[in-house]
C-alpha positions, 0 to 999 in steps of 0.5 A: 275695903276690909281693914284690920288691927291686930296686936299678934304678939310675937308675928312668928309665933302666931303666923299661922292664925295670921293667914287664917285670918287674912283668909276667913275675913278676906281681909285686904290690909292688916295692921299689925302690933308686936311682931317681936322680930327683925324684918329678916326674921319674919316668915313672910313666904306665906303672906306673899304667896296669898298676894300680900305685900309686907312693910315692917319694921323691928329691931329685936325681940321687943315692939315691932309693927307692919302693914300687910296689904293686897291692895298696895303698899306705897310711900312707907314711912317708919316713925312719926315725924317727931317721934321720941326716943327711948333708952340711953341714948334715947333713940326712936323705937319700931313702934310705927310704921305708915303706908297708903294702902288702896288710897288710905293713908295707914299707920299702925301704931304701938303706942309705949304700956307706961309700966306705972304712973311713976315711972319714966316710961309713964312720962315717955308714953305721954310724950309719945301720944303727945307728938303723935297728935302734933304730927296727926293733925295735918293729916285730918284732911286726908283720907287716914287711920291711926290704928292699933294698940293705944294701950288706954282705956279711954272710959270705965265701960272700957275696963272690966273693973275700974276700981281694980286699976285706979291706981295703973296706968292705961286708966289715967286722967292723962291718959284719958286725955292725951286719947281725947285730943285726938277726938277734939281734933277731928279723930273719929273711933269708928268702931265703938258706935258698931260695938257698943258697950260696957264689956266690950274688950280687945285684950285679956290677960293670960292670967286667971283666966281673963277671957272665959270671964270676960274681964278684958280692956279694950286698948286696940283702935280705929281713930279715922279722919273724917273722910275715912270716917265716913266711908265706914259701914261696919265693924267687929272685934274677933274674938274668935282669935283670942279664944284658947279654945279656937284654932291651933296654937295660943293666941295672942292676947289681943283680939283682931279689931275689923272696919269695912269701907264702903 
């Protein structure tokens, strides 16, 4: 079974390199970040008609996740139990979304930027990753995948210039550590040891040219329980999907992140 993540960036906006996608990989579930729309907004006649089932959820123009799968989409959960709110009054935003595709239980997962270290959204993030690893640990003994935008870069070799971002979030000693708990819990990150690095990204920014200089973070993930963990034969980031230069249309700002089940 081949199961994808990708940060699309507006699902409207990027559909057509969706179904590409899905096609050229023969990919049989995607996780997907930002869809950026309403259920009744997306356009989904495509997915369905290359045998895709779709579960999302999304309230606006902001967040948004789904799970694309041909190979089952059964006991859809929107939201983490516990889940933190945001805004006034706090209230869960449409930033998770898990369903048992093929017998693996996957959630994708939008996990809040932070903005600044000192900002309130900063304290939401952590709290947000915090009651997720309270919620993920009973799921260690099942066959599961946290997958998507963590939006941490959990080591220097995963920012192209460290020094650059001492003072931003994603590079945080909480951060870092709120990502670490759920590797001392079990997690595994069953793409690094298929893509080692250091200058090995996920995301670049539009700004200045960030891809053709390769000066990326790698945010987007695969954490596996252990029986997943172990079923993993392969894994590449496609970063075919975020060249200017490929395809028709501009791509999201995130690369598409690919595991292999055997």
């Amino acid at each position: 079974m081949r199961i994808a993540t990708w940060n699309v960036n507006s699902l409207r906006s990027r559909i057509d390199r969706v179904e590409r996608f899905l096609e050229r990989h023969d990919v049989d579930v995607l996780a997907v970040q930002e869809t950026k729309a309403r259920e009744d907004q997306l356009p989904l006649m495509g997915l369905q008609s290359l045998g895709y089932e779709i579960a999302s959820a999304g309230t606006n123009q902001w967040n948004g996740v789904a799970i694309i799968s041909r190979v089952g989409l059964e006991d859809v959960e929107v939201t983490f139990p516990g889940q933190p709110g945001w805004g006034e009054p706090a209230e869960p935003e449409s930033r998770a979304i898990a369903a048992t595709c093929g017998g693996v239980r996957i959630w994708s997962l939008y996990v809040p930027n932070g903005r600044k270290p000192d900002d309130p959204h900063y304290v939401y993030k952590l709290d947000w990753l915090a009651r997720l690893r309270e919620a993920a640990r009973p799921w260690l003994g099942s066959e599961t995948a946290l997958v998507g935008d963590w939006n941490v870069c959990p080591t220097d070799d995963d920012v192209f210039d460290p020094q650059q971002f001492r003072s931003s979030t994603h590079v945080t000693p909480p951060e870092r550590a709120a990502f670490q708990a759920f590797l001392d819990d079990g997690y595994a990150d069953v793409v690094r040891p298929h893509c080692p690095g250091p200058g090995v990204y996920t995301y670049w920014d539009y700004y200045r040219q960030r891809f053709e200089r390769n000066r990326g973070l790698r945010i987007d993930f695969v954490l596996g329980s252990p029986s997943f963990a172990g079923r993993v034969t392969g894994a590449f980031i496609d970063r075919d999907e975020r060249d200017p230069a490929q395809g028709t249309g501009s791509p999201s700002d995130h690369a598409p992140v690919v595991v292999d089940l055997g």
